[in-house]
C-alpha positions as CSV (number, residue, x, y, z in Angstrom):
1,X,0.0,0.0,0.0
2,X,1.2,3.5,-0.7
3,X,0.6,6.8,0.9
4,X,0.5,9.9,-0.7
5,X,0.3,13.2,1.1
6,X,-0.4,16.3,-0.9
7,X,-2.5,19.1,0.3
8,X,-4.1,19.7,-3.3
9,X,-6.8,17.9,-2.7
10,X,-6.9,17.8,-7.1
11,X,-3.5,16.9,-7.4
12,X,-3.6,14.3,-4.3
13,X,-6.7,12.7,-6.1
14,X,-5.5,12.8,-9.5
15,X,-2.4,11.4,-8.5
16,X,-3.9,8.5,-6.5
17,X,-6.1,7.8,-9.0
18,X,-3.0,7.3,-11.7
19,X,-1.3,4.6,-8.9
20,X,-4.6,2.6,-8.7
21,X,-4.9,2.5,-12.6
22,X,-1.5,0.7,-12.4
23,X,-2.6,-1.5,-9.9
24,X,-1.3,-0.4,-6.2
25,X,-3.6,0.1,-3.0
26,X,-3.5,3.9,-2.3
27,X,-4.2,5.8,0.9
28,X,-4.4,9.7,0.8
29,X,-3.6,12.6,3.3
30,X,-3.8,15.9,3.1
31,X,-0.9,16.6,5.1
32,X,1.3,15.5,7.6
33,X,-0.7,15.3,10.5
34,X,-2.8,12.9,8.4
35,X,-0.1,10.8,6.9
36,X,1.5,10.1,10.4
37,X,-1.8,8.8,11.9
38,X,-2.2,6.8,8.4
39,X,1.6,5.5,9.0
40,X,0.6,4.9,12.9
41,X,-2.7,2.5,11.8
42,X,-1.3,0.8,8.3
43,X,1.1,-1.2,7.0
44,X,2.6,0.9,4.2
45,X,5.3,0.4,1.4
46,X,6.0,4.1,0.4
47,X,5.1,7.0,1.4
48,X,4.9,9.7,-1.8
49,X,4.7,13.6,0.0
50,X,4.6,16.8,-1.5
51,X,7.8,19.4,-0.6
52,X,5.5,22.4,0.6
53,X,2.4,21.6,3.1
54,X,0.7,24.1,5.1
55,X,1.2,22.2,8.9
56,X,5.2,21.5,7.6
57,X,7.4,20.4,5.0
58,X,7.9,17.1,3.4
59,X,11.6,17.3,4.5
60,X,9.9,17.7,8.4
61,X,7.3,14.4,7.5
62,X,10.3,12.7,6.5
63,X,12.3,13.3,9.5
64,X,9.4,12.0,11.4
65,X,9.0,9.1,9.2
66,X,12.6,8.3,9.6
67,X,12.3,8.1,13.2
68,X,9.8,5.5,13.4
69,X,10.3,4.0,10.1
70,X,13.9,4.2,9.7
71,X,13.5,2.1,6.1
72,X,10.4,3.2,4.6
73,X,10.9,3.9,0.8
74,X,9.6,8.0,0.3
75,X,9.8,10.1,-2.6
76,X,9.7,13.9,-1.9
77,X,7.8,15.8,-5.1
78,X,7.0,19.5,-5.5
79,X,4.9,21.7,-7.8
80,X,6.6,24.6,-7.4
81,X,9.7,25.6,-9.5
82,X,12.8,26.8,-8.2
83,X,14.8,29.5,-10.3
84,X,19.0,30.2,-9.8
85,X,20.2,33.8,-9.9
C-alpha cells in the first residue's frame, strides 16, 4: 500500500487515481498530521509527500518518518519551480 500526502486535494486525487490504474492500494492525506496517523494504523510500502504543506514540509514528514520507520521507501515531489540567480 502507498501513501501519498499532498494538500491539493486535485493533485492528491489525480495522482492517486493514476497509482490505482497501475494496480497499487493507495491511501491519501492531506498533510502531515494525516499521513503520520495513516503511517501509525497501516502497513505501508512508500510514502509519496509533497515538498510544501501548510502544517510542515515534506523534509519535516520525512524526519518523522525516519524516526519511526527508519527504512520506509519515500519520494519527496514539489509543484513549485525553483529559479537560480
Amino acid at each position: 500500500m502507498i501513501l501519498f500526502v499532498d494538500d491539493n486535494a486535485g493533485s492528491r486525487q489525480a495522482f492517486a487515481k493514476i497509482i490505482r490504474l497501475h494496480g497499487h492500494e493507495v491511501m491519501e492525506a492531506a498533510n502531515a498530521t494525516e499521513a503520520l496517523k495513516i503511517l501509525d494504523s497501516f502497513q505501508l510500502e512508500l510514502v509519496i509527500t509533497d515538498f510544501v504543506m501548510p502544517d510542515g514540509s515534506g523534509f519535516q514528514l520525512i524526519a518523522h518518518i525516519r524516526q519511526k520507520w527508519p527504512n520506509m521507501p519515500i519520494l519527496l515531489m514539489s509543484g513549485y519551480t525553483f529559479h537560480r540567480r
